[in-house]
C-alpha positions in Angstrom: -56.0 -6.6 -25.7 -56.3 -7.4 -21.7 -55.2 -6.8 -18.8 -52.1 -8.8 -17.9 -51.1 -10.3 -13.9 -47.3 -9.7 -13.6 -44.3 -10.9 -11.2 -45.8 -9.2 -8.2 -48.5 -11.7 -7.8 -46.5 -14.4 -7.7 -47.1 -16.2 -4.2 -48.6 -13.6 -3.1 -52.4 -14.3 -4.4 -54.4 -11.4 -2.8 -57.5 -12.5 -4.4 -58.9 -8.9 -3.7 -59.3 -8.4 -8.1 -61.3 -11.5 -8.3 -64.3 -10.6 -5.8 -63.6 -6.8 -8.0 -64.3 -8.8 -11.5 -67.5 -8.3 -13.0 -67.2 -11.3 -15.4 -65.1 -13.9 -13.2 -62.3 -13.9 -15.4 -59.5 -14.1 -13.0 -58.4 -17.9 -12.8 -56.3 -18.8 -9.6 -53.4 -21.2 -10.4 -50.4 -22.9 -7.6 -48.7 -19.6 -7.5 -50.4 -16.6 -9.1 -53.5 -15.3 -10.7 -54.0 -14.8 -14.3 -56.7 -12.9 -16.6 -58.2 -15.4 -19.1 -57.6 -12.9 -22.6 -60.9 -13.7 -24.2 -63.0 -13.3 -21.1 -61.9 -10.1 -19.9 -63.8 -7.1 -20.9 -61.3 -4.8 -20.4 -63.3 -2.8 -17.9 -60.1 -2.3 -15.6 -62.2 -3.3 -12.5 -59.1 -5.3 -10.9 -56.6 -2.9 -11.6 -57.4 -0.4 -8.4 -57.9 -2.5 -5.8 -54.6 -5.1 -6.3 -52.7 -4.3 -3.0 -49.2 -5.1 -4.4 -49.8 -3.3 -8.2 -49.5 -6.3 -10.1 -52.2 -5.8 -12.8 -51.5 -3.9 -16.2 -53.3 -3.2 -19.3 -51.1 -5.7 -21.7 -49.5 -2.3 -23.8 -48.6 -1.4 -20.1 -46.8 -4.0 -18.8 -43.3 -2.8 -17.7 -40.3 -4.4 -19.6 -38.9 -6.4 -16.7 -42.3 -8.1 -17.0 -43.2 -9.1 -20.0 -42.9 -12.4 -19.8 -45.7 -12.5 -17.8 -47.7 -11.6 -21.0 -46.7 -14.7 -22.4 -47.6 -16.9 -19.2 -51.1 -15.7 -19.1 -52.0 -16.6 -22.6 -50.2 -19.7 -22.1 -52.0 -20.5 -19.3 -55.4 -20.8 -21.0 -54.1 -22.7 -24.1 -55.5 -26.2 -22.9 -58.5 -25.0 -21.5 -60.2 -22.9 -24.3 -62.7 -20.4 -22.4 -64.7 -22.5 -19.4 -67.0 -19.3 -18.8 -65.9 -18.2 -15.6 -63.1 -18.8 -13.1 -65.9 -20.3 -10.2 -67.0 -22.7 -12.5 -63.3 -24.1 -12.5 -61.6 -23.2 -9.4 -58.4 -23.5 -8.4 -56.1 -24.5 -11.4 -53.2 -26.8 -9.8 -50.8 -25.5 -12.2 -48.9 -22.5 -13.4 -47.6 -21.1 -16.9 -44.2 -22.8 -17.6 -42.4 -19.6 -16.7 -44.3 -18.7 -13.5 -43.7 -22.3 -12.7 -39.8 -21.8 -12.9 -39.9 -18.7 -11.1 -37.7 -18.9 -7.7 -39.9 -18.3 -4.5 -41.2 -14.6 -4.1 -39.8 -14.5 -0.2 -40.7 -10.7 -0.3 -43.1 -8.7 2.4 -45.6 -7.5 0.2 
């Protein structure tokens, strides 16, 4: 199990969970952040401090959401584990379903 980044994210990119990471497993891609699954310690670091409540343990994600479950496994499927998300940074990509997601206009 991980924690999961769900719709809220999506253009909005905060960034405040990645300085909160202790491992630096919170990849940045085009249009949202994701939790790389066999990174993440589970420590629930990020969860708090996400100003628009987009991070969830995965059993938690709400229905409307889980999709996003999906996306952030699918995410890391090419890149194996790298080690840590500043070795990498910025992805220029998104999961296929983030990707098709219509613009989050909304004032977060």
């Amino acid at each position: 199990m991980t924690y999961i980044i769900a719709e809220p994210c999506v253009d909005v990119l905060d960034k405040a969970c990645i300085e909160e990471c202790p491992v630096d497993c919170i990849y940045e891609g085009n249009r949202m952040l994701y939790i790389h699954p066999d990174e993440c310690v589970d420590c629930g670091a990020c969860e708090p401090v996400c100003p628009v409540e987009a991070i969830f343990y995965e059993d938690d994600v709400p229905e409307q959401w889980k999709d996003y479950t999906n996306a952030n496994y699918e995410f890391f499927e090419d890149m194996g584990s790298p080690g840590g998300a500043a070795k990498v940074g910025k992805i220029e990509r998104d999961a296929s379903f983030v990707a098709a997601q219509p613009a989050n206009l909304n004032e977060h």
